[in-house]
N, C-alpha and C positions, 0 to 999 in steps of 0.2 A: 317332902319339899313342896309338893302340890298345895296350892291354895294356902302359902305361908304369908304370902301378903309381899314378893320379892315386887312385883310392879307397882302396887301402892307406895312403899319405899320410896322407891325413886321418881314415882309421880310426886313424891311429898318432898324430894329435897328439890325437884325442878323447879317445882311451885316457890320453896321459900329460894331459893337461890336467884329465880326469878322477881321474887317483888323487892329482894335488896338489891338489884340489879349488877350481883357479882360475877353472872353467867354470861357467856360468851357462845354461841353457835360458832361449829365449824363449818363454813360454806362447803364444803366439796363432800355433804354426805346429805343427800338430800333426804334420803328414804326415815333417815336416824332422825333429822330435824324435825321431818314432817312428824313422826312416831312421840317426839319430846313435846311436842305442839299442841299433838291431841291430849296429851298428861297433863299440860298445863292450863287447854281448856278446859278439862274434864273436872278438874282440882276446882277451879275460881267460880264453876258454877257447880260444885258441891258433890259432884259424881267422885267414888272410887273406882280407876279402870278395872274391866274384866279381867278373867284370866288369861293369859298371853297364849294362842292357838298354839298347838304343838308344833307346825309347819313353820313357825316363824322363828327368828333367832333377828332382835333388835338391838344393831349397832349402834350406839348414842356417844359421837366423839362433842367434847365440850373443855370449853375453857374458863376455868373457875381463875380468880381473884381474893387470895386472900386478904385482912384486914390489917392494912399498914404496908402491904406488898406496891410495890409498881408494877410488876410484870405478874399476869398471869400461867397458871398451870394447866396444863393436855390433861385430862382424864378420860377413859374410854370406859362406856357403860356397856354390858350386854344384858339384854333383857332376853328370858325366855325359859318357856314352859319348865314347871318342874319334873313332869316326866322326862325332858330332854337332859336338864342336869344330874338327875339320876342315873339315867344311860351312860354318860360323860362319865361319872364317880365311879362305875362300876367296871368301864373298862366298854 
């Protein structure tokens, strides 16, 4: 799972969810916000993020809008290392 590209992913759906402006931040997570922030600047100026430090585990709660929807939907992101999700799979 290391180095399969799981933060690029989601750098890459922030990014397009971001320029149709379907995406909603949830104020009361600020560490996830700040974390979705850097992915978005990182994306519009051409950077793919690194790989996500082992010590970290990145919560990214957000509010998607789908097309022809009124109300938007909670999705909860967790970013992080693939040796951490290995550990996780394996018990």
């Amino acid at each position: 799972m290391r180095g399969s590209g799981k933060s690029t992913m989601l750098a890459a759906f922030f990014s397009y969810t971001n320029t149709k402006g379907v995406l909603r931040t949830v104020p009361d997570n600020v560490f996830g916000n700040k974390y979705k922030n850097q992915l978005n600047l990182g994306m519009a100026a051409g950077h793919l993020p690194a790989s996500t430090p082992t010590e970290f585990i990145n919560f990214v709660p957000v509010d998607l809008k789908y097309e022809g929807k009124k109300h938007y939907q909670s999705l909860n992101f967790l970013d992080m290392a693939g040796e951490k999700i290995r550990a996780v799979a394996n018990g």
